[in-house]
N, C-alpha and C positions, 0 to 999 in steps of 0.2 A: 504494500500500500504506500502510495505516495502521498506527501500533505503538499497539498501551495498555500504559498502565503500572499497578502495582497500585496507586496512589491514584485510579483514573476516568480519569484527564488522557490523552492519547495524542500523537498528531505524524503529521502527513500527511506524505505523500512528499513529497519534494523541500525540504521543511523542515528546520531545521537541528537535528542531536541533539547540538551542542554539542563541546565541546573536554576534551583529558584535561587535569586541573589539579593536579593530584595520585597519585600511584603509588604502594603500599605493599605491601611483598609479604615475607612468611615463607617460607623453604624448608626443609626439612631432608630427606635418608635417614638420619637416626637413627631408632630406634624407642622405642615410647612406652607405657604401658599404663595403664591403670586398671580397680579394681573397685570403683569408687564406686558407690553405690544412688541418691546426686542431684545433680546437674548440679554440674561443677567444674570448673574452669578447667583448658586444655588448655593444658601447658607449652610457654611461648613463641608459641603460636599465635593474637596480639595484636598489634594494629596503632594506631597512632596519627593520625588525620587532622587539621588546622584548617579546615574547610569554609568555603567562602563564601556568602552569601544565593542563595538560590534553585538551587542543586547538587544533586545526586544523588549518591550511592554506590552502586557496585558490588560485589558481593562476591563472594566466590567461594571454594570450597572443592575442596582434590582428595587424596584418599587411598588407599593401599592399606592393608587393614584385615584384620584377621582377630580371632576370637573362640574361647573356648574352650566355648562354652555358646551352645544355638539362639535365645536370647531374644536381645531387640531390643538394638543398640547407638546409642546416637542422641547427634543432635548438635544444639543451637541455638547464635545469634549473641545475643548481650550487647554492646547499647550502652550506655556510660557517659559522659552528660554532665554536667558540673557535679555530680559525684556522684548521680545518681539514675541507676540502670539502669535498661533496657529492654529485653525481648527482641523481637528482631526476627523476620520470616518465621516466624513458629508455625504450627503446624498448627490446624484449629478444633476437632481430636478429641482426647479426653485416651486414654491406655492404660489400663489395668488397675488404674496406681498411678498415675492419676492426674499423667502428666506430659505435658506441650503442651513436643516438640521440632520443631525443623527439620526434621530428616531424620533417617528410620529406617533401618534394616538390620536384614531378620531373616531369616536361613537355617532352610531348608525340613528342610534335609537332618540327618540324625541325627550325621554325622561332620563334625564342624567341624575334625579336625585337618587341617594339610597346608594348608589353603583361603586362598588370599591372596584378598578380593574390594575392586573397586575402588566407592570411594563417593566423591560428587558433587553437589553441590548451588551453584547462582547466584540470588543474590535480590540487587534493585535497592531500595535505601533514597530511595523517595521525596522522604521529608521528615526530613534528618538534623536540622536545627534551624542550622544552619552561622550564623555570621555575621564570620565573617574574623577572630575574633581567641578564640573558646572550643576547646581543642582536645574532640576525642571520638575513645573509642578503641573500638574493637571486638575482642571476644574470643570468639573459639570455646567453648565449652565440651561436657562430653561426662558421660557415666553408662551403665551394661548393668544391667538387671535382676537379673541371677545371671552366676555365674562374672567371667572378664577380659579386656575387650576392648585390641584392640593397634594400635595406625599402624604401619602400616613392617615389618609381619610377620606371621606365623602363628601359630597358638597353640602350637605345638609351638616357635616361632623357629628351624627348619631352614631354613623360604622367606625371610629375611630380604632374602637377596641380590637378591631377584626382587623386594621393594617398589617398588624406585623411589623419586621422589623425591614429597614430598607437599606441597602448597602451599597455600597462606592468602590471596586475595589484596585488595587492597582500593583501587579506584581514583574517583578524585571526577571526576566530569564538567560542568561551568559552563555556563550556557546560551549 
């Protein structure tokens, strides 16, 4: 079995996919909201790496989510090295307004109250730029079209209790 990764490059079986070098992880069951119109930094849901030459990063995202309004709630990853950001894992389609996220969420249904729904997204950072001594951090960020999207709850906040717990996670792997 072969893997590709999203730079082209891949790793035949029996070949080495390398060692964890690093661990970084956000948790919370608090909930969280926003009704920003563009992309803004998800409280706390930032991590800090020092990479080494030639690594990879993992990342990972896990929520329960709820909205009060059927437009899209979306999320991308922001890397920041040496002060110059970069979004990561984008999509190649823009929406409506024009915004290239990670990962979308959009419910069908006309009743968004009550609705706790789980969101999810892993993307492998290729080419972090690491070289053992720059640190880079990576931040979630998030925005809904209309009305307020929520982590950790429902739009009413009755289902709170039913969130769970929502996680960030961020691990470097060394060849």
């Amino acid at each position: 079995m072969t893997i590709f990764f999203g730079d082209s490059t891949s790793i035949a079986s029996g070949g080495s996919l390398g060692k964890l070098l690093d661990f970084q992880q956000y948790q919370t069951t608090a909930t969280l909201s926003t009704a920003a119109r563009s992309f803004t930094d998800t409280t706390n849901f930032t991590v800090t790496l020092t990479p080494q030459t030639n690594s990879k990063v993992f990342i990972s995202f896990f929520a329960q989510m709820g909205k009060d309004d059927t437009s899209g709630l979306k999320f991308r990853i922001a890397r920041v090295k040496s002060g110059t950001t970069t979004y990561i894992g984008i999509s190649d389609s823009t929406d409506w307004r024009g915004k290239r996220p990670t990962m979308v969420s959009y419910i069908g249904a006309s009743d968004t109250s009550n609705q706790v729904y789980n969101m999810g997204f892993q993307f492998v950072d290729t080419s972090p730029g690491g070289n053992g001594s720059t640190s880079i951090v990576y931040k979630l960020q998030w925005m809904i079209n209309a009305g307020t999207g929520y982590i950790g709850r429902d739009s009413t906040g009755s289902v709170s209790a039913y969130g769970g717990a929502n996680q960030f996670t961020v691990m470097e792997i060394g060849a």
